[in-house]
N, CA and C of each residue as an Amber inpcrd file, in Angstrom:
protein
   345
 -89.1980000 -88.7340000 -24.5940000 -88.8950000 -87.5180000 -25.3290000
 -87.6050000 -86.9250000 -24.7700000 -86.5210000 -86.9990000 -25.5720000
 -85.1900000 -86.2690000 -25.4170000 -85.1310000 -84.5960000 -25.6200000
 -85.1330000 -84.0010000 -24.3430000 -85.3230000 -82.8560000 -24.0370000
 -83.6980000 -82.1560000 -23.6240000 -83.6150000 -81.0720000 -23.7160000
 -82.1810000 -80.4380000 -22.8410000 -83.1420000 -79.3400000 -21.9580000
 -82.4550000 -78.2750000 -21.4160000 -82.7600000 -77.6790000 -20.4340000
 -83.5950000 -75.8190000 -21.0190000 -83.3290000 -76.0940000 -22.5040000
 -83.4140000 -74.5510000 -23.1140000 -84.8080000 -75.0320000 -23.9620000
 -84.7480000 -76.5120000 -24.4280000 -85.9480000 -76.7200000 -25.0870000
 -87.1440000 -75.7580000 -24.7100000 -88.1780000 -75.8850000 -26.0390000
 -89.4170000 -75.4190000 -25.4780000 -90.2520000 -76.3830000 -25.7300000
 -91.5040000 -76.6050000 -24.4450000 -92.3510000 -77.6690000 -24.2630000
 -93.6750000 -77.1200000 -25.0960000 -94.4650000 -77.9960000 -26.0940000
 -95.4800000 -77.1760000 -26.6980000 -96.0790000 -78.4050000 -26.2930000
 -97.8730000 -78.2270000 -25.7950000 -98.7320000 -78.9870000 -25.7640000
 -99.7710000 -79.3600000 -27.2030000 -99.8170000 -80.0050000 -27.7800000
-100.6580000 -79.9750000 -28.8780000-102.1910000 -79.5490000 -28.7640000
-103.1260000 -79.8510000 -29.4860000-104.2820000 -79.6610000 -29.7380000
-104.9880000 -80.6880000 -29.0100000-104.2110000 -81.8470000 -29.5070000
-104.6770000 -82.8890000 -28.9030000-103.9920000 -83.7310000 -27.5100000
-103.2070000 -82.9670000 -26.7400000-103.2020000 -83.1210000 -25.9040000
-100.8740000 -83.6360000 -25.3460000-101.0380000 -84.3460000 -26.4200000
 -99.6740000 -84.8250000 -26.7960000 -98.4040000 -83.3810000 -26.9670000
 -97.3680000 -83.4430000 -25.9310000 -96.4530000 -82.9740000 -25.8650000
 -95.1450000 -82.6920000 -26.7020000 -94.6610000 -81.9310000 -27.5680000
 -93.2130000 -81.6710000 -28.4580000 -92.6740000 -80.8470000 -28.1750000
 -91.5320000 -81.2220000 -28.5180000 -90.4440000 -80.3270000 -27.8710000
 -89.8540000 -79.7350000 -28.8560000 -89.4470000 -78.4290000 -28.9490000
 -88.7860000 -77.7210000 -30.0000000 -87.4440000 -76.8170000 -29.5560000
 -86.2670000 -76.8150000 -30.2510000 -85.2210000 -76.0630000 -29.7540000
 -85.8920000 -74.4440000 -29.9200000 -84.6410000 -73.7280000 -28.7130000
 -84.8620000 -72.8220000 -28.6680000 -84.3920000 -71.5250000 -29.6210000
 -83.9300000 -72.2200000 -30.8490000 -83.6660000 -71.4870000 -31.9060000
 -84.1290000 -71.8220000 -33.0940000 -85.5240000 -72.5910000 -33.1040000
 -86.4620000 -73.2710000 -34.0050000 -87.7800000 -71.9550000 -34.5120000
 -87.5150000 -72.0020000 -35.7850000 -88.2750000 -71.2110000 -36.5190000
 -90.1440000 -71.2620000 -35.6810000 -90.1370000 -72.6170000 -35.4810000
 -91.5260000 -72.5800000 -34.6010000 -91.9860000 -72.2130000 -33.7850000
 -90.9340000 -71.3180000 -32.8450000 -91.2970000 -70.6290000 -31.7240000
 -91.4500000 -69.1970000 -31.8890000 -91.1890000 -68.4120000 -33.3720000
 -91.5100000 -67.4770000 -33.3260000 -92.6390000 -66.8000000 -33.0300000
 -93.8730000 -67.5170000 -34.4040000 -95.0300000 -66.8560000 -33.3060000
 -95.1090000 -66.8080000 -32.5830000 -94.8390000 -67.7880000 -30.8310000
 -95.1560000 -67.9060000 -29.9940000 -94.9210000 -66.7610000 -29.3980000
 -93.8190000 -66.1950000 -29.8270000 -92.7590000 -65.5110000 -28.8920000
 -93.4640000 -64.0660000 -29.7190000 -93.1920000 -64.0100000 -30.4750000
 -93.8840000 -62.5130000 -30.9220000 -95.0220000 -62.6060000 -31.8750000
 -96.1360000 -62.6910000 -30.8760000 -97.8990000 -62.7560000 -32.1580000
 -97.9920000 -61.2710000 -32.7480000 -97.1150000 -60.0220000 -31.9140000
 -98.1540000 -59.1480000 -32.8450000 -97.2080000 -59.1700000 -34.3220000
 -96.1070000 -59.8050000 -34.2210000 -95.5780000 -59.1970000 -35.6370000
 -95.5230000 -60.3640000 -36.5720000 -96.3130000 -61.7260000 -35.8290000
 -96.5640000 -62.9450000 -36.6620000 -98.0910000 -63.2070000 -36.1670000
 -99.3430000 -63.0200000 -36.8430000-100.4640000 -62.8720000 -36.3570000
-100.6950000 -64.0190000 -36.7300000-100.5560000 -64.6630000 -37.9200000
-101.0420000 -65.5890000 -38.5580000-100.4400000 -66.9300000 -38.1690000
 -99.3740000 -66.4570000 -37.1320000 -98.9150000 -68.2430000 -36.8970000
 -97.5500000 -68.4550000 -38.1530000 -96.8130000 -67.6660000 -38.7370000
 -96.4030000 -68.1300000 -39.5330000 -94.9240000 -67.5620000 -39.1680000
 -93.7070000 -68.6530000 -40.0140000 -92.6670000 -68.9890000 -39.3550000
 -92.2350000 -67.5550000 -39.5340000 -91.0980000 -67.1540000 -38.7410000
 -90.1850000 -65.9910000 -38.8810000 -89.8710000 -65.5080000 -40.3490000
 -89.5430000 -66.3140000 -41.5970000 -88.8170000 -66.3570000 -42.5460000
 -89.7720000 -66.1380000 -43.3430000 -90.5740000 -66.1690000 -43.2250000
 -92.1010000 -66.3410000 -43.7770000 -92.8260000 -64.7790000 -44.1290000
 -92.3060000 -63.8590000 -43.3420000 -92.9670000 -62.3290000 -43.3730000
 -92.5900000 -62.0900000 -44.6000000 -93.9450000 -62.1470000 -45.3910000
 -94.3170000 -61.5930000 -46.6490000 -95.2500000 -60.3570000 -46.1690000
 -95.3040000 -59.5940000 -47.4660000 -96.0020000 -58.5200000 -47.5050000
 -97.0920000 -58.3490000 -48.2780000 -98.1840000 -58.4770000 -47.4500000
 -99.5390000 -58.7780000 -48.6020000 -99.9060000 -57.5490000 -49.0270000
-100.2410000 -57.4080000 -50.5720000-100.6840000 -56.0150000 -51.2280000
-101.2300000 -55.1890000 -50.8280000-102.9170000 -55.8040000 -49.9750000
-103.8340000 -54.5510000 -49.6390000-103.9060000 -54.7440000 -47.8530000
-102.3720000 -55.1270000 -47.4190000-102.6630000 -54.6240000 -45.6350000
-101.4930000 -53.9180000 -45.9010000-101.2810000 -52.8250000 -44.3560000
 -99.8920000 -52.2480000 -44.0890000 -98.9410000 -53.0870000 -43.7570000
 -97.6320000 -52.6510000 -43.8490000 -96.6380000 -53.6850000 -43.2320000
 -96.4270000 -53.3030000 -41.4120000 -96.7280000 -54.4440000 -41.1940000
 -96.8490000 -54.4070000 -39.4620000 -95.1350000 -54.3290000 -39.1190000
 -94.1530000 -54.7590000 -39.6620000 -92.4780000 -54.6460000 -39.7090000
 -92.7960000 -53.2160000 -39.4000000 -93.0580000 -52.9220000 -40.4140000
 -92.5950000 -51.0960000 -40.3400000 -92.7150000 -50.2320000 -39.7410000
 -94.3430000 -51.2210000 -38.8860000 -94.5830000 -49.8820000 -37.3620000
 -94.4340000 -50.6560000 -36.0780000 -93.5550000 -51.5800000 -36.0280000
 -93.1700000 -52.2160000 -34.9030000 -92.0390000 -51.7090000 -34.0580000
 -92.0780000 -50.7010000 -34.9480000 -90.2310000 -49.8620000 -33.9010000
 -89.5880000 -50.7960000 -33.1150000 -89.4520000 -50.5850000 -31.6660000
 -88.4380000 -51.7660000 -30.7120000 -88.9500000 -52.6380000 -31.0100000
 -89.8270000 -53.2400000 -30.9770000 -90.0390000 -54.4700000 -31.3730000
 -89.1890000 -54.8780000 -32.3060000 -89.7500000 -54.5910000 -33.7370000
 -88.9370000 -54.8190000 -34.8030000 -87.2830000 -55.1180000 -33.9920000
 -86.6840000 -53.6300000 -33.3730000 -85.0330000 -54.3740000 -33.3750000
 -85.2170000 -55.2570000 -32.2830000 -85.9310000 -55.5380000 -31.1520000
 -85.6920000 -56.4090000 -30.5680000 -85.8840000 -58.7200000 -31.2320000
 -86.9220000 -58.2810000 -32.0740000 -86.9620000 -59.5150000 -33.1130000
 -85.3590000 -59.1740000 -33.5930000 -84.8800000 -58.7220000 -34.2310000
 -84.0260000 -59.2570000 -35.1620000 -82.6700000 -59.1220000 -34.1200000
 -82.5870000 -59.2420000 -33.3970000 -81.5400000 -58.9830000 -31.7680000
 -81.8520000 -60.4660000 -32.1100000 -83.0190000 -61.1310000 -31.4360000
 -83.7710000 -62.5050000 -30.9770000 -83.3530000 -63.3760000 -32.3080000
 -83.3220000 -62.7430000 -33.6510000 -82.5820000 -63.6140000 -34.5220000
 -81.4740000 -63.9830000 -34.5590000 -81.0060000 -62.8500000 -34.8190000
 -79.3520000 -63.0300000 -34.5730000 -78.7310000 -64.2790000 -33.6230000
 -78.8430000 -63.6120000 -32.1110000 -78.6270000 -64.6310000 -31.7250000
 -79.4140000 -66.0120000 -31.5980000 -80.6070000 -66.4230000 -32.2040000
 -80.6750000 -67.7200000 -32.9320000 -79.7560000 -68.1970000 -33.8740000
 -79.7340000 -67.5330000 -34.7860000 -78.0080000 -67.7810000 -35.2960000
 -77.2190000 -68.4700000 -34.7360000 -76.1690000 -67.7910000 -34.2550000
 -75.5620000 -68.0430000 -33.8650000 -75.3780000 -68.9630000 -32.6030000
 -76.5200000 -69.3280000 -31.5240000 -76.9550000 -70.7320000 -31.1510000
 -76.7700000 -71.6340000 -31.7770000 -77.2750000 -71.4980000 -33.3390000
 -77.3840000 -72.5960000 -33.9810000 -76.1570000 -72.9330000 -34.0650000
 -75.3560000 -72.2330000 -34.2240000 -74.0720000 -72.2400000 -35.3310000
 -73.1510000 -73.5190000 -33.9600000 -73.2620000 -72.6370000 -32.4700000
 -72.4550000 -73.4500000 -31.2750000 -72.8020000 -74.3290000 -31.1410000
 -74.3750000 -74.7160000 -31.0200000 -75.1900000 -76.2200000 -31.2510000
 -74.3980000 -77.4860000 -32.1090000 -74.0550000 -76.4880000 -33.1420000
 -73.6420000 -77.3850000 -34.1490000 -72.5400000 -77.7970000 -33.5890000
 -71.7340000 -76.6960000 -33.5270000 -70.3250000 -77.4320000 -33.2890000
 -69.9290000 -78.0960000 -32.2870000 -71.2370000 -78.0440000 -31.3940000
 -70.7980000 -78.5410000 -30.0320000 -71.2500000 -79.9450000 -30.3900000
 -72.1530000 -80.2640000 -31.1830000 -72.6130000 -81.5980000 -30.9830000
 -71.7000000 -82.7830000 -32.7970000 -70.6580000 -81.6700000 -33.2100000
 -70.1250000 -81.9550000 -34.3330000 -68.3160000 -82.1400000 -33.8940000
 -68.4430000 -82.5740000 -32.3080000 -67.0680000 -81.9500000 -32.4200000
 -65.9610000 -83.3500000 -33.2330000 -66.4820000 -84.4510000 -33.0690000
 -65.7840000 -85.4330000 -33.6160000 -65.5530000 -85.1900000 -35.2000000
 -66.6800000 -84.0820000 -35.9570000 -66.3940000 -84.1580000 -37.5610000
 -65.0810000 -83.0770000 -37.1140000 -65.0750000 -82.1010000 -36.4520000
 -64.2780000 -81.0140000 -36.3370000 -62.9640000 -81.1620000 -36.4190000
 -62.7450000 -82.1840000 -35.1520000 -61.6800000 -83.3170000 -35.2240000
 -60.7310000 -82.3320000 -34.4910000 -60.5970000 -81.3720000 -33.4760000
 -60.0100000 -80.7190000 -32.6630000 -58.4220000 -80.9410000 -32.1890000
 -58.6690000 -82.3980000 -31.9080000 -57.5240000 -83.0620000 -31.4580000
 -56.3230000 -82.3640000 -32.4890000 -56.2450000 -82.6610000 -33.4940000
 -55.3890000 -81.7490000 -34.7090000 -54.6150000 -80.5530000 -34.6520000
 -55.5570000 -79.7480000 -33.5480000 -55.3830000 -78.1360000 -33.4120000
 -54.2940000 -78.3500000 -31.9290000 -53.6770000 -79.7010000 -31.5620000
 -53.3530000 -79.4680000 -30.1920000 -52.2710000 -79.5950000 -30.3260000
 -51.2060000 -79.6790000 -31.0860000 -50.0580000 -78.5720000 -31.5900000
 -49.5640000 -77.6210000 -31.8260000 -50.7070000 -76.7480000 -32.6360000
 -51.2180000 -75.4020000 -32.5740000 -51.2910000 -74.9290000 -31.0910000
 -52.1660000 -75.9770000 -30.0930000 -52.4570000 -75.2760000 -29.0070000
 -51.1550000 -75.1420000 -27.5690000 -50.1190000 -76.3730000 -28.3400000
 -48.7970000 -76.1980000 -27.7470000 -47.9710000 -75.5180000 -27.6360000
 -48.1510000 -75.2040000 -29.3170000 -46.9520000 -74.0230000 -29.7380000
 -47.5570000 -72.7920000 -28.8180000 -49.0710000 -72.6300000 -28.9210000
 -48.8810000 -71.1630000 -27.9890000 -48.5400000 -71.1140000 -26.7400000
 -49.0760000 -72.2990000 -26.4090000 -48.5630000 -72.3770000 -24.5130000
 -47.2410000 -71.9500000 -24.4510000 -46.5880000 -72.9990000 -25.2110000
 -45.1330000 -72.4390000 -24.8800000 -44.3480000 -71.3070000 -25.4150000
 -45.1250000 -70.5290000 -26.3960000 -44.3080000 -68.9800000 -26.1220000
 -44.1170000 -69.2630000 -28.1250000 -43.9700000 -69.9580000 -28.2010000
 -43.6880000 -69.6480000 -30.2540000 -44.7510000 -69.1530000 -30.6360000
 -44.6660000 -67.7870000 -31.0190000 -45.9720000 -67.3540000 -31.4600000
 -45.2690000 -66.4260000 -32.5750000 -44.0790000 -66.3550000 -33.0200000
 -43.6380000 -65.5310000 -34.2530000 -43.6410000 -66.2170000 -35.1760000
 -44.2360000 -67.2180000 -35.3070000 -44.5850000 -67.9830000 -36.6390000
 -43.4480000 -67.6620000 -38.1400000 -41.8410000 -67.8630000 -37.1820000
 -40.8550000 -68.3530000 -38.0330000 -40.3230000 -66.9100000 -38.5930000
 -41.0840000 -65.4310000 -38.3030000 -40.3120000 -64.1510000 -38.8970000
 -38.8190000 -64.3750000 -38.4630000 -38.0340000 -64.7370000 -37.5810000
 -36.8120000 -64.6200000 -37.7070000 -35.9540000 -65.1980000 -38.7110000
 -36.2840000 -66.1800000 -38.9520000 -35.7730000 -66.9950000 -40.0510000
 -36.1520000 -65.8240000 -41.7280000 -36.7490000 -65.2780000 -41.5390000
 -36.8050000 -64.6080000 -42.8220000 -36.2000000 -63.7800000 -42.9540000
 -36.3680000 -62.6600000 -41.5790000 -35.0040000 -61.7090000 -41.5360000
 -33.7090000 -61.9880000 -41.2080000 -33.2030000 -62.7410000 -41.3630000
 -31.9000000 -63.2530000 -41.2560000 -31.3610000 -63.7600000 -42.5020000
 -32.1400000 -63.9730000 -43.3890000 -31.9550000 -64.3500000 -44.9250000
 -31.4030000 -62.4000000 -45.8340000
């Protein structure tokens, strides 16, 4: 089982071990039962007709979940790019990353005012 260091380790029912990232919809319940009672994913908070909405009287909680989203987000987003960097193709940008080293950073205004 290919693990990194942020994974989370879940034991099954039956005994057998999975691993889930740490910005995987599956760890929400884990992480907050009172505002997912039922086990059900983050994305998932529906509002059933004849209970109250538990969102609504979760005060900090509530902003601290959607803090805990956010940056799932945006995990995801560095995940990606970190493990995408060959589609990204970076190498490209290292002209770009020349020109600033060495000081051209007026991106050619003189040439316009001089016209």
């Amino acid at each position: 089982m290919e693990t990194n260091d942020r994974d989370i380790l879940i034991e099954t029912t039956s005994g057998n071990l999975i691993s889930i990232k740490e910005y995987s919809g599956y760890y929400d319940p884990l992480q907050y039962p009172l505002l997912l009672p039922h086990g059900t994913y983050g994305w998932h908070m529906q509002q059933r007709s004849n209970t109250p909405s538990i969102l609504l009287h979760a005060g900090r909680l509530l902003q601290q979940y959607m803090v805990d989203m956010y940056i799932k987000v945006e995990t995801q987003k560095l995940h990606w790019i970190r493990s995408h960097q060959s589609d990204i193709r970076a190498e490209h940008y290292q002209g770009l990353q020349d020109c600033l080293y060495s000081g051209e950073n007026d991106a050619g205004t003189e040439k316009i005012n001089q016209t």
